[in-house]
VEXKOLVO-577618 format. One record per residue (C-alpha): residue number from 1; x negated, y, z. Coordinates in pm, 1 decimal. Each point is the difference from the previous one (the first is absolute). Layout:
N
num u v w
NUM X Y Z .
...
//
This chain:
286
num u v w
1 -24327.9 9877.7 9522.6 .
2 -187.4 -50.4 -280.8 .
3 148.0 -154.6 -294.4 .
4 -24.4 21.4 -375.8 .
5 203.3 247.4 -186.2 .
6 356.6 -7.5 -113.7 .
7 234.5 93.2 -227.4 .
8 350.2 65.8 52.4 .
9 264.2 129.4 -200.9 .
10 307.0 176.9 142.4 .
11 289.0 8.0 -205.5 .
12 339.8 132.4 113.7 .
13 366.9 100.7 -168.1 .
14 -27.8 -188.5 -326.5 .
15 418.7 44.4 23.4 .
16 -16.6 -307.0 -308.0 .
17 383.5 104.2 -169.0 .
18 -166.2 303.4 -42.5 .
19 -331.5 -73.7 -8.0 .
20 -281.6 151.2 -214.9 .
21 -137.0 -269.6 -226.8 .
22 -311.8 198.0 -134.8 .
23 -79.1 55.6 374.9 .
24 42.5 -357.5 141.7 .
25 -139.4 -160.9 -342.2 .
26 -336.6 235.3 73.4 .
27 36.7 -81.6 356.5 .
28 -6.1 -430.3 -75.5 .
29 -272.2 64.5 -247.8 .
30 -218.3 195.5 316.1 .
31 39.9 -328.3 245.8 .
32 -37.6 -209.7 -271.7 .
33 -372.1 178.6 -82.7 .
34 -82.8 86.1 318.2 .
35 155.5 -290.2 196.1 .
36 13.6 166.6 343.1 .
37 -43.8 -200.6 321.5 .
38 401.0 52.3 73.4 .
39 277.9 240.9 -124.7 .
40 266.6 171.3 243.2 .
41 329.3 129.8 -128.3 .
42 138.8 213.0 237.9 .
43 365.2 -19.8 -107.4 .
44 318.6 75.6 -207.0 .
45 -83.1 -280.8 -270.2 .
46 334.4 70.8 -142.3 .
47 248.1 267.0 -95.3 .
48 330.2 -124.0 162.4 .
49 -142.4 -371.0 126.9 .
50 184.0 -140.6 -316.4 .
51 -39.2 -371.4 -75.9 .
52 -165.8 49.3 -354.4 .
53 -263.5 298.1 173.6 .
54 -95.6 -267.6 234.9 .
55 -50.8 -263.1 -247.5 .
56 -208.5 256.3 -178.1 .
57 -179.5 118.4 297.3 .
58 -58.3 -384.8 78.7 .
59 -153.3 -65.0 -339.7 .
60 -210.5 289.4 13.0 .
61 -127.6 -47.5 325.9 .
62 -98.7 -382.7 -9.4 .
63 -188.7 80.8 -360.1 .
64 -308.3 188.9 194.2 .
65 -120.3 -276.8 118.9 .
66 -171.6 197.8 311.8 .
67 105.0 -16.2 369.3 .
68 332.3 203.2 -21.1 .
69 210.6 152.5 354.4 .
70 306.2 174.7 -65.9 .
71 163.0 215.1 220.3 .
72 399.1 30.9 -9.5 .
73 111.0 319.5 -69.1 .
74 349.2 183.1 42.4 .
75 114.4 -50.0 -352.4 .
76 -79.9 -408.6 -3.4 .
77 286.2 -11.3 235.0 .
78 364.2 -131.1 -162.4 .
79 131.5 328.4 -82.1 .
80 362.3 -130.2 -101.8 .
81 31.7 -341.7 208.1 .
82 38.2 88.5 386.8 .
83 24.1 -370.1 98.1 .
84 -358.5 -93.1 -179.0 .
85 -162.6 319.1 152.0 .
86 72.6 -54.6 344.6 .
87 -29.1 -349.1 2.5 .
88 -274.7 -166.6 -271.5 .
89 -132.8 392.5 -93.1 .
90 -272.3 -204.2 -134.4 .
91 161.0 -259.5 -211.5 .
92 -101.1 174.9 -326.1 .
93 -376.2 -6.4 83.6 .
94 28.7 -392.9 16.7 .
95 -228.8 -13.1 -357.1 .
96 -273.2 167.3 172.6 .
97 97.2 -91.0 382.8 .
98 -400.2 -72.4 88.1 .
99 -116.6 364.3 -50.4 .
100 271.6 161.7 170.3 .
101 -116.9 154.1 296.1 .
102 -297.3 -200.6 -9.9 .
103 -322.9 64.6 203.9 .
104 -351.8 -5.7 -229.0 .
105 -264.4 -74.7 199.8 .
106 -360.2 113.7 -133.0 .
107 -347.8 -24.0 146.5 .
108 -11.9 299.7 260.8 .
109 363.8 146.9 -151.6 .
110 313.1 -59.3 33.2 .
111 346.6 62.5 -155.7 .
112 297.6 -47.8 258.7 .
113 320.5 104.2 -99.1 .
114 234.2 240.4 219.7 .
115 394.2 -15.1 -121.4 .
116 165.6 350.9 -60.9 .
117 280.3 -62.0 -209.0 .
118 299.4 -150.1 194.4 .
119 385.2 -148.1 -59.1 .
120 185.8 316.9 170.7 .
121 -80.7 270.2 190.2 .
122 225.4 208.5 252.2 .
123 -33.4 331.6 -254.3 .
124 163.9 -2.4 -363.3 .
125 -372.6 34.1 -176.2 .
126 -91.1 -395.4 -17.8 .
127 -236.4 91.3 -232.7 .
128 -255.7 162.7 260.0 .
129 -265.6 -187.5 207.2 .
130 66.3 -202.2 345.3 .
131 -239.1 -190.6 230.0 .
132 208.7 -172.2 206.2 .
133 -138.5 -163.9 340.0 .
134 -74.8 -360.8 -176.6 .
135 -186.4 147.2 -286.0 .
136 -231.8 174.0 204.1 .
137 -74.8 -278.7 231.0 .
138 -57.9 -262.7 -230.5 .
139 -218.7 248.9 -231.5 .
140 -184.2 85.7 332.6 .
141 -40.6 -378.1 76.2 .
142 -141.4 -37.8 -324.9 .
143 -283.2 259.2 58.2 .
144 -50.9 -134.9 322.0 .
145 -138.5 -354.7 -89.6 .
146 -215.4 127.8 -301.8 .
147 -338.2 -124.2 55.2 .
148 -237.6 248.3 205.2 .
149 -172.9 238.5 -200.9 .
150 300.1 12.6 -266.6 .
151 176.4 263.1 -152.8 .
152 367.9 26.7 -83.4 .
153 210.5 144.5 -282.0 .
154 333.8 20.3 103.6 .
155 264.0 27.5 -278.5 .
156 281.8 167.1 -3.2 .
157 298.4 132.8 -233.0 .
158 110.8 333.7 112.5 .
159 -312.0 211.5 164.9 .
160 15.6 29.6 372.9 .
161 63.7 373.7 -18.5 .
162 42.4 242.8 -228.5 .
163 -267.0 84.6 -252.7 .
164 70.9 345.0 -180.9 .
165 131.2 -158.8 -322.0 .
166 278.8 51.6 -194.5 .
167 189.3 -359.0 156.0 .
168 65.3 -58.7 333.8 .
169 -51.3 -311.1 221.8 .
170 158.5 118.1 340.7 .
171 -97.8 -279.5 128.2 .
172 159.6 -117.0 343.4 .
173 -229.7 -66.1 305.5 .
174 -297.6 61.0 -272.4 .
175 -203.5 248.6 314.6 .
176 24.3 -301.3 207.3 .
177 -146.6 -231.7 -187.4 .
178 -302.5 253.5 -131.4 .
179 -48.1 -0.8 331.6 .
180 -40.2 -359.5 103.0 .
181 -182.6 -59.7 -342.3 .
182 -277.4 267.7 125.4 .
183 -69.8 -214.6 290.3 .
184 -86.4 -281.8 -268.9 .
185 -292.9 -75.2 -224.3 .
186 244.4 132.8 -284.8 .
187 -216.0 160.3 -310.6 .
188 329.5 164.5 -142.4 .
189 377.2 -19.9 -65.7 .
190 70.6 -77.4 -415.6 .
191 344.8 80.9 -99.6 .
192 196.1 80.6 -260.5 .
193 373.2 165.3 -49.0 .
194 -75.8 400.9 -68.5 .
195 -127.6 -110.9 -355.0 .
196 -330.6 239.7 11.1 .
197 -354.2 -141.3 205.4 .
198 -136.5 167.3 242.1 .
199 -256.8 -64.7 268.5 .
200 33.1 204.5 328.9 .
201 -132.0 -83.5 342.2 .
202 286.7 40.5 284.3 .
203 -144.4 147.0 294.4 .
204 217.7 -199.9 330.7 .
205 -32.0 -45.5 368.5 .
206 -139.2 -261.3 -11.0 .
207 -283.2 93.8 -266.1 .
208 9.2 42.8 -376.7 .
209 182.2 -232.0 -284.2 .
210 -93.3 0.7 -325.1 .
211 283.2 -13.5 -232.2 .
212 8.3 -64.4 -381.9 .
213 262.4 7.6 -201.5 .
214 35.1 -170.2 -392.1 .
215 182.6 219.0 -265.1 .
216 297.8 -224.7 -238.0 .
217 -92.4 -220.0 -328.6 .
218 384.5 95.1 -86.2 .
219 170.7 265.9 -226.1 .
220 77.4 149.5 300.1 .
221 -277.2 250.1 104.7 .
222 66.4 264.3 163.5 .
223 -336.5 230.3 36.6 .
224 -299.8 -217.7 -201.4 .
225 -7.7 -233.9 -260.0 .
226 34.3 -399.0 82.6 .
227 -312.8 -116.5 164.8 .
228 -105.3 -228.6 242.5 .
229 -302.0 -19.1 318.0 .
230 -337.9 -142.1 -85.5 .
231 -121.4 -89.2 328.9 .
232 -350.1 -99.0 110.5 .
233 -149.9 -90.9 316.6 .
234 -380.1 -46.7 79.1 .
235 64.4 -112.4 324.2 .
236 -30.2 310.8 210.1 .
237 218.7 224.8 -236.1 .
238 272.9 22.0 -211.2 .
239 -11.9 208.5 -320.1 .
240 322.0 53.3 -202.3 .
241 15.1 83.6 -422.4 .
242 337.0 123.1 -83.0 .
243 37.0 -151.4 -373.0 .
244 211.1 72.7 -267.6 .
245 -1.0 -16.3 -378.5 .
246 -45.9 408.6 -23.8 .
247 -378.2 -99.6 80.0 .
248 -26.4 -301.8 -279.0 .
249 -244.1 107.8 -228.3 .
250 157.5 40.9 -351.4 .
251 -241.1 -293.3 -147.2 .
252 98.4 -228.5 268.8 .
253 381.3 46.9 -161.0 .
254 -77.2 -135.5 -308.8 .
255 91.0 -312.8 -91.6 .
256 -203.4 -210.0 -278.3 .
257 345.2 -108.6 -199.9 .
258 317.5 143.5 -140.1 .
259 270.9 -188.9 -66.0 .
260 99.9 11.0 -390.2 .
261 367.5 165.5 102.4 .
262 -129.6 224.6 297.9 .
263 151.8 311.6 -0.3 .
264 -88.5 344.7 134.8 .
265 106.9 101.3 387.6 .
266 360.0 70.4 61.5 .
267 -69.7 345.7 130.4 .
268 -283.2 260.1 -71.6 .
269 -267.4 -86.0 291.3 .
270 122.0 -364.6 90.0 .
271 -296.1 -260.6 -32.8 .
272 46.0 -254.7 -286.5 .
273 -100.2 -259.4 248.1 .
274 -183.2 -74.2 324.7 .
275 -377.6 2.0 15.6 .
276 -141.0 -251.7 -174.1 .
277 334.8 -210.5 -103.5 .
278 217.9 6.2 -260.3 .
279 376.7 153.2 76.9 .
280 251.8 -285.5 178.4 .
281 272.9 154.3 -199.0 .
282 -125.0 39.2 -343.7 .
283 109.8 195.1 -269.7 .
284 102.2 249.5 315.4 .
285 373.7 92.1 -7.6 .
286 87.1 338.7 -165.4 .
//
């Protein structure tokens, strides 16, 4: 199908409550610039699904001013109130309830969600990936009715299988659905959760899956620094730029002010501020 070409951005594991505000402040100032056609976040907006990391998740999220779908990941589930996770696990996304799980549909592309995080699980790991029956079927019903011709991303938290990094997913029925997704005009699975990208094509019975995976805008990385996806499709392929400030050109982290009581980085090596802006804490803490 021919269509113009569009920019995506693929965010995942932003863990706000333990977030990393030179990442996501760089990140902002990206959609802001480059205003992509829609941006997916692939899960775990929040450390431990805390009221005040939602709230800040919430403001962050509705200031980019882009089409915005958010996966739920494992740790946006009520970690210490049983009642609220099995029964309203969603309550705390009500300040951004539209993008949750929300389907963006493009010209010639779109991006259907596939749930992967659930309530309970019969094993003691809740933290690891399930596609239960109901997931699958409505993600495969969403596919399904796409106009002819289109193209799907299907997002997901946890990847379908695992991926050689240094987190797991061990995700639940995740060979199943690969396999009904390579029946389907699917471009690739996007997910998030193992905190490092990758892009990897899954070879199944049913024919091959692509699968790409974003790395974490929190302080929690595990094997690369915070980044995010920079995806682009021309309408017969999909490219991916893995981005991350490690490949910011020293100019473009200047800014053109100093505040009059700045002070130098906390630590030897630590940025005095995010490209282009001025610190949001400033003087830094010693």
């Amino acid at each position: 199908m021919a269509t113009d070409g569009k920019l995506l951005f693929h965010l995942s594991d932003i863990h706000f409550g333990l977030e990393d505000n030179e990442a996501i402040d760089w990140v902002r100032q990206e959609i802001a610039e480059q205003r992509p056609d829609a941006v997916a976040i692939t899960g775990d907006l929040t450390m431990r699904a805390r009221h005040a990391e939602f709230a800040a998740a919430t403001h962050w999220i509705q200031s980019l001013d882009v089409p915005v779908t958010v996966e739920v990941g494992n740790h946006d589930m009520p970690y210490f109130n049983l009642l609220e996770r099995f029964f309203k696990p969603y309550k705390r996304f009500h300040g951004m309830a539209e993008h949750v799980e929300r389907e963006i549909d493009l010209p010639g592309l779109a991006i259907v969600p596939l749930k992967t995080a659930v309530r309970a699980q019969p094993r003691f790991n809740w933290s690891k990936g399930w596609v239960t029956e109901a997931a699958l079927k409505k993600c495969l019903a969403a596919i399904d009715v796409l106009p002819r011709g289109a193209r799907a991303l299907v997002a997901v938290h946890h990847p379908l299988r695992e991926v050689g990094t240094e987190g797991t997913a061990l995700t639940m029925n995740g060979g199943k659905a690969l396999r009904a997704l390579a029946k389907r005009p699917v471009e690739a699975v996007i997910s998030g959760h193992v905190h490092d990208a990758f892009d990897i094509m899954e070879q199944t019975a049913e024919g091959p899956v692509r699968m790409i995976g974003a790395g974490t805008l929190s302080k929690r990385t595990r094997s690369t620094p915070p980044s995010f996806n920079e995806l682009r499709w021309d309408g017969e392929t999909l490219t991916v730029c893995v981005r991350n400030l490690q490949n910011v050109e020293s100019s473009d982290m200047m800014i053109d002010d100093v505040p009059e009581d700045a002070m130098p980085p906390r630590h030897p090596g630590e940025p005095v501020a995010p490209v282009h802006q001025v610190p949001r804490t400033d003087p830094p803490v010693h």
